[in-house]
DRENBA-7930 format. One record per atom (N, C-alpha, C, O): residue in three letters; x, y, z. Coordinates in steps of 0.1 Angstrom, whole numbers, plus 2048, in hexadecimal, padded with zeros to 3 digits. Layout:
N
ALAXYZ/...
REM end
This chain:
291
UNKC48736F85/UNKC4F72BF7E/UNKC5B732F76/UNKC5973AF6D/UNKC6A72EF7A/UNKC74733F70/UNKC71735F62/UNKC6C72CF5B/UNKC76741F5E/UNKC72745F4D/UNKC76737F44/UNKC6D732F3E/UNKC82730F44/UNKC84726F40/UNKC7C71BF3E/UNKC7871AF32/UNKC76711F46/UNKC7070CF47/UNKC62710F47/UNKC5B706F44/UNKC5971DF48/UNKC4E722F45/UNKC5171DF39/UNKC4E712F36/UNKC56724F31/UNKC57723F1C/UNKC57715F19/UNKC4F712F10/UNKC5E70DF1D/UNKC626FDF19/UNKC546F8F1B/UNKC4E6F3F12/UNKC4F6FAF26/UNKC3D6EEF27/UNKC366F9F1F/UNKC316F4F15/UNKC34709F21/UNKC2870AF16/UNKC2C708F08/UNKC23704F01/UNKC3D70BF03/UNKC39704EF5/UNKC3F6F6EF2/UNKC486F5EEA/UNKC3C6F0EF6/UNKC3D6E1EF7/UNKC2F6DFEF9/UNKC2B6D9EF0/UNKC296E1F00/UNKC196DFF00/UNKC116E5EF5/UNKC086DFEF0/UNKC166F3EF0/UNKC106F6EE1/UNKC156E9ED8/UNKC0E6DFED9/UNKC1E6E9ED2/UNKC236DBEC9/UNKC1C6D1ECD/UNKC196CBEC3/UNKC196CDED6/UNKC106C2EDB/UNKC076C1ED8/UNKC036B7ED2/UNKBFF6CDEDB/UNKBEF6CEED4/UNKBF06D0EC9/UNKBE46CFEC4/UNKBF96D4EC1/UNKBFC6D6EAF/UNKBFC6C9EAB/UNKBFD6C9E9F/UNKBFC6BDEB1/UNKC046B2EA9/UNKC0B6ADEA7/UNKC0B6A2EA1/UNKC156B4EAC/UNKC266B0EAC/UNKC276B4EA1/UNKC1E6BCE9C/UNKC336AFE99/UNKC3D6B2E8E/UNKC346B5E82/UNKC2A6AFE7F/UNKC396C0E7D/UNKC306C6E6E/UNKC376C4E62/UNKC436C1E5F/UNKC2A6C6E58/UNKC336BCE4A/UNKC306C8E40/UNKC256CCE3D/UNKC3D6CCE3C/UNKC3C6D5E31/UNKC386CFE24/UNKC386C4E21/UNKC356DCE1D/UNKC2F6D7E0C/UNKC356E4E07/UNKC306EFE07/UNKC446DEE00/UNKC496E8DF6/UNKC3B6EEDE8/UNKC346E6DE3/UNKC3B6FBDE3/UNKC336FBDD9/UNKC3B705DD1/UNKC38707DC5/UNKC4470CDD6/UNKC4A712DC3/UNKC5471CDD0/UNKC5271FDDC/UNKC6071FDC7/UNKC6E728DD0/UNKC66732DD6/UNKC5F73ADD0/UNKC68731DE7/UNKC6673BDEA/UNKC5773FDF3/UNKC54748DFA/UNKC51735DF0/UNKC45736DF3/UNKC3D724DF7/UNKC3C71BDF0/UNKC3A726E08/UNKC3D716E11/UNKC30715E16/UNKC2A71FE1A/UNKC2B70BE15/UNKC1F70CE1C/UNKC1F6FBE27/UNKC1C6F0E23/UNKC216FEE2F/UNKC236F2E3B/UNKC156F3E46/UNKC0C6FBE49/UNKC186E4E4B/UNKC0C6E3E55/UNKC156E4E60/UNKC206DFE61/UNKC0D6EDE69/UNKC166EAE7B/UNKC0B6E5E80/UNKC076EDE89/UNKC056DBE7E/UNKBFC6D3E88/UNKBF76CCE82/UNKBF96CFE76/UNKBEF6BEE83/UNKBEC6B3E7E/UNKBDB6B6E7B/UNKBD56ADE75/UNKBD76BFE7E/UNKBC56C6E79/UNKBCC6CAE6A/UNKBD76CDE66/UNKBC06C9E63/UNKBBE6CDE55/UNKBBF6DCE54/UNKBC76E2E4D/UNKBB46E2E60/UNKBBB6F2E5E/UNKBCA6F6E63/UNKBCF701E60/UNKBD06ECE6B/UNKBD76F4E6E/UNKBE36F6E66/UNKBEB6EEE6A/UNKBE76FDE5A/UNKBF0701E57/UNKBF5713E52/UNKBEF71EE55/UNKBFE710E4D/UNKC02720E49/UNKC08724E3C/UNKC0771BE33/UNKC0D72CE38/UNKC1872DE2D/UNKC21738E2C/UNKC20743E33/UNKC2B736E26/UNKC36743E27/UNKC38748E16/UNKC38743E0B/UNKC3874FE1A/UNKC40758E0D/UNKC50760E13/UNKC5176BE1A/UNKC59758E0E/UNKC6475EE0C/UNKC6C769E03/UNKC6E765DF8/UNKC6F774E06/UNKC7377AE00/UNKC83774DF7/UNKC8A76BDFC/UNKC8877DDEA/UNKC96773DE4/UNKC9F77ADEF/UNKC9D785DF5/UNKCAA770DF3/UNKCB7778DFC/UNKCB8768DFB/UNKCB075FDF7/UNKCC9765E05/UNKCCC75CE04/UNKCCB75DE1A/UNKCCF753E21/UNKCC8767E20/UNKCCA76BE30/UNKCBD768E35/UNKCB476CE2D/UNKCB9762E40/UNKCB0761E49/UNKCA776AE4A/UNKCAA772E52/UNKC9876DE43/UNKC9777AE43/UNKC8A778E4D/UNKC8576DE50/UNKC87789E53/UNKC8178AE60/UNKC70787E5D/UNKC6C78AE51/UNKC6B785E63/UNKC5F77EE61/UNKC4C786E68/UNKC49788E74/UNKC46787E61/UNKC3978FE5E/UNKC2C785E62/UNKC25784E57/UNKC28780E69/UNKC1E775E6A/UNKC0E77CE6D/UNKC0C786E74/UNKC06776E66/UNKBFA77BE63/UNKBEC775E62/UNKBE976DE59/UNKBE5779E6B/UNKBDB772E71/UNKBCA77BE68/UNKBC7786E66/UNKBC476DE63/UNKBBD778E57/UNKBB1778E60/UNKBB2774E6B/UNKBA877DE5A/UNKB98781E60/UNKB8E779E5D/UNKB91773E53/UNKB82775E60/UNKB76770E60/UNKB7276DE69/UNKB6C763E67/UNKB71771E73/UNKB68772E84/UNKB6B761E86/UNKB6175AE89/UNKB7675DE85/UNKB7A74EE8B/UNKB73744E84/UNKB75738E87/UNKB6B747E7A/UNKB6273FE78/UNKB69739E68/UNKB6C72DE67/UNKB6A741E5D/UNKB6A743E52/UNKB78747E4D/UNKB80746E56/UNKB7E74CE41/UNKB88752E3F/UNKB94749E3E/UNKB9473EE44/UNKB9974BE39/UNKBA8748E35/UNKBB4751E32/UNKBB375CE2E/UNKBC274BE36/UNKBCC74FE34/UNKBCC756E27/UNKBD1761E25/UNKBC674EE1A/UNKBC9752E0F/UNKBC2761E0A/UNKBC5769E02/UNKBBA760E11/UNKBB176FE16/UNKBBB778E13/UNKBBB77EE08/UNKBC677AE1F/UNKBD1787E1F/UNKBD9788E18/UNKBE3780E16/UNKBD7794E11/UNKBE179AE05/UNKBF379BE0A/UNKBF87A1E14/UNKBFA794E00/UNKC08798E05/UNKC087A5DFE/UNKC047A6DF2/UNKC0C7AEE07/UNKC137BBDFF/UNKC227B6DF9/UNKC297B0E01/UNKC267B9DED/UNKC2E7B6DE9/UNKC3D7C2DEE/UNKC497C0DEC/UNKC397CADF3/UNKC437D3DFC/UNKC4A7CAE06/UNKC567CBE08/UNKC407C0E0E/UNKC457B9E19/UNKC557ADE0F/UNKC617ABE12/UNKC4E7A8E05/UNKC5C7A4E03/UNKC627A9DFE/UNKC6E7A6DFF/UNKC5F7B3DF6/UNKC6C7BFDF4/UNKC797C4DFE/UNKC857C7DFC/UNKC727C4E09/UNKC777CAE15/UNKC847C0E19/UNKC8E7C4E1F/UNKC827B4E16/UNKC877A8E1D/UNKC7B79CE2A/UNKC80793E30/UNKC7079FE2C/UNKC6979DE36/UNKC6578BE2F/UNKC67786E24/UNKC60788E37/UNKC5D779E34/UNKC4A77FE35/UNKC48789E3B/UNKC4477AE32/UNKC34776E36/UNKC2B76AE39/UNKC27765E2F/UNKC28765E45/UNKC2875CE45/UNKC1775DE49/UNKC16763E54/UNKC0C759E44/UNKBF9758E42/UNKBFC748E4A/UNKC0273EE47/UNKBF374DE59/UNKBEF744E61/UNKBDF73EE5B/UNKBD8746E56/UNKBDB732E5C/UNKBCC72BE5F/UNKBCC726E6E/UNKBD471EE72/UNKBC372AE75/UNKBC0720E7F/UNKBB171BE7F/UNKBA871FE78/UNKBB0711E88/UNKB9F70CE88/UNKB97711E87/UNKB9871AE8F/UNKB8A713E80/UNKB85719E82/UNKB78716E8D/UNKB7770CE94/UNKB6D721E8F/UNKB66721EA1/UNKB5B712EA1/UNKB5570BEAA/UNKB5B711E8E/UNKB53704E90/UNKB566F8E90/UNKB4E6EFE90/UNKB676F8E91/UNKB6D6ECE92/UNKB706E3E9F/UNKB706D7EA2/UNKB716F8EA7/UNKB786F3EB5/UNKB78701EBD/UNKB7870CEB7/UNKB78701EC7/UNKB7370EECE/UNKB7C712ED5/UNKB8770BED7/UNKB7A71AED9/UNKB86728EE3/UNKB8871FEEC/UNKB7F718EF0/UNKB97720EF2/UNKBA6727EEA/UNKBAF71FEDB/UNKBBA721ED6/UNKBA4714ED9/UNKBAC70EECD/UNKBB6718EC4/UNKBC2716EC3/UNKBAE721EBF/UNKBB172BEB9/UNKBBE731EBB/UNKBC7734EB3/UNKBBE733EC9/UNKBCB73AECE/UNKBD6732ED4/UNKBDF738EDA/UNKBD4720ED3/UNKBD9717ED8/UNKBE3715EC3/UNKBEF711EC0/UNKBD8718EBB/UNKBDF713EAD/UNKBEA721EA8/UNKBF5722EA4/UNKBE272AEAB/UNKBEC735EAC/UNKBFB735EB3/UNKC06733EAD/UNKBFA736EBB/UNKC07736EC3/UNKC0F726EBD/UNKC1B724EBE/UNKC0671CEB8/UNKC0F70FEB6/UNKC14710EA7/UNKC1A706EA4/UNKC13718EA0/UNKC18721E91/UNKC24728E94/UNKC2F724E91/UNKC24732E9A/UNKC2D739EA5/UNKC3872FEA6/UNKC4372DEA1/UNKC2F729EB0/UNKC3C722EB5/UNKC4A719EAF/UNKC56718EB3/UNKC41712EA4/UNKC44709E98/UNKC50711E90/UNKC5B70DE8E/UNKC47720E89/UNKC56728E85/UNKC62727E8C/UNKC6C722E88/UNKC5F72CE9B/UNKC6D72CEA4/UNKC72722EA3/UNKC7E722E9F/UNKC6C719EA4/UNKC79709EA4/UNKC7E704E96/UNKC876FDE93/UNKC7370AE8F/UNKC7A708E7B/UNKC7D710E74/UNKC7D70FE68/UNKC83720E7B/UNKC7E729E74/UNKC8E724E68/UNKC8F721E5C/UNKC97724E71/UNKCA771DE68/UNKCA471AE59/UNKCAA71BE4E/UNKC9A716E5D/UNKC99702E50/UNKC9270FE40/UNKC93712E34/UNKC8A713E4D/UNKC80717E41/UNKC84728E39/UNKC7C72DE31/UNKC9272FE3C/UNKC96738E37/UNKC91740E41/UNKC9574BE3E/UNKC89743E4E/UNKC88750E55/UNKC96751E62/UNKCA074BE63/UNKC9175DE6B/UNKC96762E75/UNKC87764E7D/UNKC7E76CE7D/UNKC8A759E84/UNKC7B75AE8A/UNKC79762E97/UNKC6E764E9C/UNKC8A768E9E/UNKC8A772EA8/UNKC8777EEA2/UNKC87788EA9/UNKC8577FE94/UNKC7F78DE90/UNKC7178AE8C/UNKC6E785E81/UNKC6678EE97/UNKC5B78BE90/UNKC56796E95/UNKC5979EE9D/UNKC46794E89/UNKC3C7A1E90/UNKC31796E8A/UNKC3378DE83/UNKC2479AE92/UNKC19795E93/UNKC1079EE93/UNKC0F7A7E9B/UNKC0579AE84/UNKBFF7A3E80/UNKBF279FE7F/UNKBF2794E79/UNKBE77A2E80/UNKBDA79CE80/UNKBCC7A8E7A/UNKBCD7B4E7B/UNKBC279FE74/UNKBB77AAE69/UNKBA97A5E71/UNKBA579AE71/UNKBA47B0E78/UNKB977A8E80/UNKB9879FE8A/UNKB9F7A1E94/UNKB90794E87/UNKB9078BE91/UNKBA2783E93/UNKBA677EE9E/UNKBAA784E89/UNKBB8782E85/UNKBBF78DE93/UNKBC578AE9D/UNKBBB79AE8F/UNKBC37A2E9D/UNKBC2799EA4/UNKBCB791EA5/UNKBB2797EAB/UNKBB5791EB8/UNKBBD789EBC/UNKBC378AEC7/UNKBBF77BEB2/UNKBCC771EB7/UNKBD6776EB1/UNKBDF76FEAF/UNKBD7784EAE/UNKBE5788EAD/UNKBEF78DEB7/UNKBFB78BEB8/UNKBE3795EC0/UNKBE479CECD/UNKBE6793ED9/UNKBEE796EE3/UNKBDD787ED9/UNKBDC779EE4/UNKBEB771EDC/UNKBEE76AEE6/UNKBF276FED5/UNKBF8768ED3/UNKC0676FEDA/UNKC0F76AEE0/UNKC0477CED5/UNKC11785ED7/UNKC0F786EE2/UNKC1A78BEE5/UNKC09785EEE/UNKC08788EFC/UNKC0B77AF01/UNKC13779F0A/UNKC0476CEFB/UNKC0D761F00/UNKC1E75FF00/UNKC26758F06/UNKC20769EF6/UNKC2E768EF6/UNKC39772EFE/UNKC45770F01/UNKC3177CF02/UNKC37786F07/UNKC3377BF18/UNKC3A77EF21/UNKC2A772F1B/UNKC2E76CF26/UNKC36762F2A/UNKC3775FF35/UNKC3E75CF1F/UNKC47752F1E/UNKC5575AF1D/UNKC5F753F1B/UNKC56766F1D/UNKC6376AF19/UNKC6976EF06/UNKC74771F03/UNKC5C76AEFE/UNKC6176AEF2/UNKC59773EE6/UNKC53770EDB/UNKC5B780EED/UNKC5178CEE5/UNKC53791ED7/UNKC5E796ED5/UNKC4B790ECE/UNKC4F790EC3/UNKC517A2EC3/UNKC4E7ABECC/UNKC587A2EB3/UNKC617AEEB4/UNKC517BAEB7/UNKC537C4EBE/UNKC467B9EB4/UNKC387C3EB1/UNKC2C7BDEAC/UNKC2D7B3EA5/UNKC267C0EAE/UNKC157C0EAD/UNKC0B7C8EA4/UNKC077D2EA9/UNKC077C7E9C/UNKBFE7CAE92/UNKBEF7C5E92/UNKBEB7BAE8D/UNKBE77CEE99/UNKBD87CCE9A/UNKBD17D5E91/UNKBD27E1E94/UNKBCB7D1E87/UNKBC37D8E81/UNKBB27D4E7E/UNKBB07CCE75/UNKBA77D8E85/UNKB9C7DDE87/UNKB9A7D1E91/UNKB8E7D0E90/UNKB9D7C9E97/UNKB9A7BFE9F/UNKB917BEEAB/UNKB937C6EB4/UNKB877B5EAC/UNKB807B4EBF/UNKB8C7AFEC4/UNKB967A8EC0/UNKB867B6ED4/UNKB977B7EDC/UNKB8D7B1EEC/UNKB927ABEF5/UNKB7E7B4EEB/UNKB787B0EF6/UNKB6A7ACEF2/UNKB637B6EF1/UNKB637A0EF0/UNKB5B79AEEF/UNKB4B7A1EF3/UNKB407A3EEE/UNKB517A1EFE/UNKB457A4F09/UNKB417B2F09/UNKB3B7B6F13/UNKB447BDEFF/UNKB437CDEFF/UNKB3C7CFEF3/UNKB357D9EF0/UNKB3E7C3EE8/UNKB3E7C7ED8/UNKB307CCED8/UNKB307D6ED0/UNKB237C8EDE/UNKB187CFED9/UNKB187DDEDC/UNKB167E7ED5/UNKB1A7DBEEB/UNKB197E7EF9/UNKB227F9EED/UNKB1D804EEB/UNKB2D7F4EEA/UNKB3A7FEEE3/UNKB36801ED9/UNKB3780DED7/UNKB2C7F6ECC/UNKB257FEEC0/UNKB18807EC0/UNKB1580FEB8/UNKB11803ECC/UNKB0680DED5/UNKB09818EDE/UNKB01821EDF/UNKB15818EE5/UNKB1C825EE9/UNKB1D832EDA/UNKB1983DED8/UNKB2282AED4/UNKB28834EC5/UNKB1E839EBF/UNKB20844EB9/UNKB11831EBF/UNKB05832EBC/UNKB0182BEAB/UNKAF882EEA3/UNKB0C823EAA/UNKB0B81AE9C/UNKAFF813E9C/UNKAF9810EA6/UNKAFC811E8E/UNKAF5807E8C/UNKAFB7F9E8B/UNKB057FBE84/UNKAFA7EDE8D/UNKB037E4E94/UNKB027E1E7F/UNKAF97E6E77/UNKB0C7D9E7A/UNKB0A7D1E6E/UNKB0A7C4E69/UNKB0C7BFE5E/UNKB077BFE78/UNKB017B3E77/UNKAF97AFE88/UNKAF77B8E90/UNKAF57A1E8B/UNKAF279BE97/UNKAFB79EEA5/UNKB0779FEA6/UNKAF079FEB0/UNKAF97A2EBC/UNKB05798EBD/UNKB0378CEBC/UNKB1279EEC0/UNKB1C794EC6/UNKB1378DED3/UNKB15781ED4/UNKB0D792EDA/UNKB0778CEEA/UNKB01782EE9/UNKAFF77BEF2/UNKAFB781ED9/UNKAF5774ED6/UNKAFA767ED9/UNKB05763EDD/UNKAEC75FED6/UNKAF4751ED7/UNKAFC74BEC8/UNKB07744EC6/UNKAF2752EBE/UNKAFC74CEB2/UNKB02754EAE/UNKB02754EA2/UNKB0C761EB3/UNKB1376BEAD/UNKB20760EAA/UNKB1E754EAE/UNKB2A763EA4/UNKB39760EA4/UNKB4475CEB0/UNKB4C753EB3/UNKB3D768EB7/UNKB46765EC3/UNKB42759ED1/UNKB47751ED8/UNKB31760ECD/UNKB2E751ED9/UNKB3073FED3/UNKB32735ED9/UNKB30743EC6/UNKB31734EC2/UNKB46731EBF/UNKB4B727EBB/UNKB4973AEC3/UNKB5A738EC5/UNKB5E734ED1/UNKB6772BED4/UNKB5473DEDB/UNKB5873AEE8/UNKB50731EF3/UNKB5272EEFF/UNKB4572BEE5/UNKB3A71DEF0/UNKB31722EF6/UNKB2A71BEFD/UNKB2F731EF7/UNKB29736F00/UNKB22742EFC/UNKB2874AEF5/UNKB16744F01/UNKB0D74FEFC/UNKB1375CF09/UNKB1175DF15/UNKB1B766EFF/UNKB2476DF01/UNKB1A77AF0E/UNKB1E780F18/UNKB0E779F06/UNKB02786F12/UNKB02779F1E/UNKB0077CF2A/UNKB0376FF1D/UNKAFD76CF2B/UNKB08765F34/UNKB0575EF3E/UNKB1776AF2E/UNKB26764F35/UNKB2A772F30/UNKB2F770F25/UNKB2B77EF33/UNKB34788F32/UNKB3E788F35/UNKB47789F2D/UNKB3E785F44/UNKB4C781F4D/UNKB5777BF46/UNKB6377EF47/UNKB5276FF3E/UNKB55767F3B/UNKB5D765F2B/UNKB6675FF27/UNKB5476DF25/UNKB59777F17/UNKB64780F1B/UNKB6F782F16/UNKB5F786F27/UNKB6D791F2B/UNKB7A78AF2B/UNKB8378EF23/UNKB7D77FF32/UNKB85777F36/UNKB8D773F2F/UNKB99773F31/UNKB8676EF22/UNKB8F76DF17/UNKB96772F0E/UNKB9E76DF06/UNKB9177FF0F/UNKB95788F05/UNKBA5789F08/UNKBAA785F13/UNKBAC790EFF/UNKBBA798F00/UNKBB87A2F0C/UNKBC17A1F14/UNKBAF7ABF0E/UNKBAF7B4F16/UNKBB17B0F23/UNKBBB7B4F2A/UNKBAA7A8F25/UNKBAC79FF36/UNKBBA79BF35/UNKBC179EF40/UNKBBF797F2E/UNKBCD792F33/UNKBD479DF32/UNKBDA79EF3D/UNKBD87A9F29/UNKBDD7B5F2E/UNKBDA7BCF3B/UNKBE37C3F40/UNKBCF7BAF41/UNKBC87BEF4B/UNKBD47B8F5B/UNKBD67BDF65/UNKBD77ADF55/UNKBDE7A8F63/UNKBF17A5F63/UNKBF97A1F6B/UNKBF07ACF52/UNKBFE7B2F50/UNKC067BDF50/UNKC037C6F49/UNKC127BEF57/UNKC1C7C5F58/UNKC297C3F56/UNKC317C3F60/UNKC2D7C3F4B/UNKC3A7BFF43/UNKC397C6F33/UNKC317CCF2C/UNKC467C2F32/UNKC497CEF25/UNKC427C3F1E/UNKC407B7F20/UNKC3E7CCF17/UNKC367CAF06/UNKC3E7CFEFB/UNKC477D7EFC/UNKC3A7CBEEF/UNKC417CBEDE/UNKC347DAED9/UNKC297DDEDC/UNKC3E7DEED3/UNKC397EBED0/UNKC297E7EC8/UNKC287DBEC5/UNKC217ECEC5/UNKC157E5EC1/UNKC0C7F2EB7/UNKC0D7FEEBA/UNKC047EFEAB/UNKC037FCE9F/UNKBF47F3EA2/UNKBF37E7EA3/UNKBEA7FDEA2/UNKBDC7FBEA3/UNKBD5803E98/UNKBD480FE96/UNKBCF7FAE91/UNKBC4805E87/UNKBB9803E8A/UNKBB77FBE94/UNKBAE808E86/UNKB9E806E86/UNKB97813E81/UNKB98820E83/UNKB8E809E79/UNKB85819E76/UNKB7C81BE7F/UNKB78815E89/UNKB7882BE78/UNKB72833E82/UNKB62830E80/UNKB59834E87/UNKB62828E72/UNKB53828E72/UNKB4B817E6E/UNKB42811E69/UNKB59816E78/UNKB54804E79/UNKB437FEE81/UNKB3F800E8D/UNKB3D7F8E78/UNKB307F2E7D/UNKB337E7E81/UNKB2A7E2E87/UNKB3C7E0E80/UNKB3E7D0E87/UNKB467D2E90/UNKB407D2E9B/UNKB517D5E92/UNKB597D7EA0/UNKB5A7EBEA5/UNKB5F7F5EA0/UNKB537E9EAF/UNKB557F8EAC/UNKB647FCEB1/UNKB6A7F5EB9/UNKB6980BEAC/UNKB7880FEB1/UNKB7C80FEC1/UNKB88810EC4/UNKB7480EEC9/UNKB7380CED8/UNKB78803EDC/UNKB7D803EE8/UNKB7A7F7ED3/UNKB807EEED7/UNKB907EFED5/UNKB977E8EDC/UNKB947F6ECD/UNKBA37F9EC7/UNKBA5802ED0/UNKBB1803ED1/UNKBA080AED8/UNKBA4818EDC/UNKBA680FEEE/UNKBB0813EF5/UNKB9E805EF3/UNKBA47FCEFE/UNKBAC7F6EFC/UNKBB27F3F07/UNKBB07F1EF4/UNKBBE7E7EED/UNKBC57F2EF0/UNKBCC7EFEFA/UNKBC8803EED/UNKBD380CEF1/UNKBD6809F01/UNKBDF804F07/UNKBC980EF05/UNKBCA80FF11/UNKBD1807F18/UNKBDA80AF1F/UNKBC97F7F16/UNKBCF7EBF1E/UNKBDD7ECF1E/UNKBE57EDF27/UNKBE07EAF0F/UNKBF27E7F0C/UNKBF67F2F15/UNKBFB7EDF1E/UNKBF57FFF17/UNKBFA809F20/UNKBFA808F28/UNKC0480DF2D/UNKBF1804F30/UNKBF1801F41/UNKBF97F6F43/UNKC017F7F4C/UNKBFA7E8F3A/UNKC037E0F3D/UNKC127E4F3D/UNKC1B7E0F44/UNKC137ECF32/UNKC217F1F32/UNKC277FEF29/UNKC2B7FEF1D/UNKC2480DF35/UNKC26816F30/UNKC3081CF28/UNKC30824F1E/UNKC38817F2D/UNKC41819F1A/UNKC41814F10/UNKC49816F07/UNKC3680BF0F/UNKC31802F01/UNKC3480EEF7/UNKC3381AEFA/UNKC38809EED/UNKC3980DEE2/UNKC2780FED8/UNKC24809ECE/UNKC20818EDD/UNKC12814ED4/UNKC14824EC3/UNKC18830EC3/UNKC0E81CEB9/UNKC08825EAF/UNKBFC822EAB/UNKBFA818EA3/UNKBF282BEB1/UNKBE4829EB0/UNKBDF836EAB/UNKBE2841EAF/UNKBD182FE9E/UNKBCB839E9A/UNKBC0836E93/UNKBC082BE8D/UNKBB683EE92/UNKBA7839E8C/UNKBA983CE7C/UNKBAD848E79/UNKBA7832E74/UNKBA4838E6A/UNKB9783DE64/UNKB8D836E64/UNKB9684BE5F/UNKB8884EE59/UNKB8584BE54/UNKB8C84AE49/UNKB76847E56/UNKB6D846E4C/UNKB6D836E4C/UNKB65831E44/UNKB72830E51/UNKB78821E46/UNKB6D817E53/UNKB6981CE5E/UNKB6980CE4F/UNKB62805E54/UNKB687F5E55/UNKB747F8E52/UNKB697E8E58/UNKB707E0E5D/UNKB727DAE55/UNKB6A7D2E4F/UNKB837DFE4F/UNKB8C7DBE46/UNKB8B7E0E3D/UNKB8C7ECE3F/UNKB887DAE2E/UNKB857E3E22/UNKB977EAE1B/UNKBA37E9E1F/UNKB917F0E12/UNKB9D7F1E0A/UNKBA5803E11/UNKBAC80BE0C/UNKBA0803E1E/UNKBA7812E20/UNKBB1809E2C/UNKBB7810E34/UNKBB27FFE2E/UNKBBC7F3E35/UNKBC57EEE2C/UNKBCE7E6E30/UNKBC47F0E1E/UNKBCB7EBE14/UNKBD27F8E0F/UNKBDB7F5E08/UNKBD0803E10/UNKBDA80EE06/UNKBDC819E15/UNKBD9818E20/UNKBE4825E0A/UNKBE782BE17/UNKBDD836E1F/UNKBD583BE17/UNKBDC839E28/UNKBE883BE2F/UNKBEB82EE3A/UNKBF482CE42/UNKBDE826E37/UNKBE481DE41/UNKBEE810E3D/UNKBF1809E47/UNKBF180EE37/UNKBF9803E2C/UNKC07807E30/UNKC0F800E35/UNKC08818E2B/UNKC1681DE2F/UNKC1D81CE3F/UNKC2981BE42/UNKC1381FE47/UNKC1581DE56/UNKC19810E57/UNKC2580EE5A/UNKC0E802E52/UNKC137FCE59/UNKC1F7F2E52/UNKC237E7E56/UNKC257FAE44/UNKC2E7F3E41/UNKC3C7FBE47/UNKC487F7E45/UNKC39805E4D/UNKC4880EE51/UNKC47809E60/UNKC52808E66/UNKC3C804E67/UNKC3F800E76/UNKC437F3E72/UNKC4F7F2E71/UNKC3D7E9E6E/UNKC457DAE68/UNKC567DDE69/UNKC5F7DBE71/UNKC567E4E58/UNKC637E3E59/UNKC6F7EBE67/UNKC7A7E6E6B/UNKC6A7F5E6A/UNKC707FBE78/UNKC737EEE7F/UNKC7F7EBE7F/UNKC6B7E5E85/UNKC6B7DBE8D/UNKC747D2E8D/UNKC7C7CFE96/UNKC727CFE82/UNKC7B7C3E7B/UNKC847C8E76/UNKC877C1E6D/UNKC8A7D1E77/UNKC997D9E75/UNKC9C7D9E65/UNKCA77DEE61/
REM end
């Protein structure tokens, strides 16, 4: 399908499934909190930095295993608007509202919404990065890959401790020889089986399938440079999962730009994701990105 017309039906078909037209709700200079879809969850918010110029834009996808969590969750570092960066805290459905790919169908329809308003609303929405915390990577990584198949790759990628493959998460914290810190993913009532409708031990294939990894798996095209954290002594996702996210993005496309590294000691998320050394990395790859 010509690149043209590929982009016009899939985001025309995201907006579709958003609702159509979104209704902003001014709440004080600088700081926007709008719906891009006609669901209750689906909205987002911006924080603008002061300038009177388009500024480049930081979108962020928070954590709670799909189920739980909120935007308001994720801390703005106040460096990002120092910098000039916009921040804009995604919500999508959550797994008990509505199940896989909703998730990555509300994602990309947020995305998309900036691009066509980014004008109205003070950004540059050709300068973006996409950044995600946990379960947040993952539609950070699936979103940024729907985009890099439409032609419209955001400027980079920020995954920090995220599942990247469903169907490994027990198998990868028993390789390492963890003690798991909570219920098997393979279950029937883990997070992921009730995201994905399906008891994830008895559809592996099928867990595989959806993940980010599978779709790197059958790509070959340039990719957006991409900064990976995870700790080393994670009990809920083990680092195995971060260290195949290298791999994949590499096989899809060897000159990817990747900065990957385990943090010690640190376990999934927590405050060694909030200071440095990892705070500083990923505020010098942000800003690098976004020029």
């Amino acid at each position: 399908m010509p690149g043209l017309i590929r982009r016009t039906l899939l985001l025309g078909g995201v907006a579709a499934a958003a609702g159509g037209v979104a209704l902003w709700r001014w709440r004080a200079p600088g700081d926007t909190e709008l719906a891009y879809g006609s669901d209750p969850a689906q909205t987002l918010d911006i924080q603008n930095p002061r300038g009177g110029t388009a500024a480049p834009v930081l979108v962020i996808f928070h954590a709670g295993d799909f189920a739980t969590g909120d935007k308001a969750d994720v801390v703005v570092w106040p460096e990002w608007l120092a910098a000039g960066i916009a921040v804009v805290r995604v919500n999508t459905r959550a797994s008990g509202a509505a199940r896989w790919p909703a998730q990555a169908d509300d994602a990309l329809a947020a995305v998309v919404h900036l691009q066509r308003n980014g004008a109205d609303l003070g950004l540059d929405p050709a300068r973006m990065v996409l950044m995600g915390q946990g379960a947040g990577a993952y539609l950070a990584v699936t979103t940024a890959l729907s985009l890099v198949e439409v032609g419209l790759p955001p400027k980079a990628v920020v995954s920090l401790y995220g599942p990247m493959d469903f169907s490994t998460l027990d198998a990868d914290l028993k390789t390492l020889g963890r003690t798991p810190s909570r219920g098997p993913a393979d279950a029937a009532s883990s997070p992921e089986s009730r995201l994905l409708g399906f008891t994830v031990g008895e559809k592996r294939d099928a867990a595989r399938a959806a993940s980010p990894l599978a779709r790197l798996d059958r790509m070959r095209e340039p990719l957006p440079p991409i900064l990976i954290r995870h700790g080393d002594a994670d009990t809920l996702v083990a680092d195995l999962q971060a260290k195949r996210l290298r791999e994949a993005w590499l096989a899809a496309d060897p000159k990817a730009a990747i900065d990957y590294k385990l943090v010690p000691g640190a376990g999934h998320g927590g405050e060694a994701f909030e200071s440095d050394p990892v705070k500083a990395d990923v505020l010098g790859f942000v800003e690098q990105a976004l020029g």
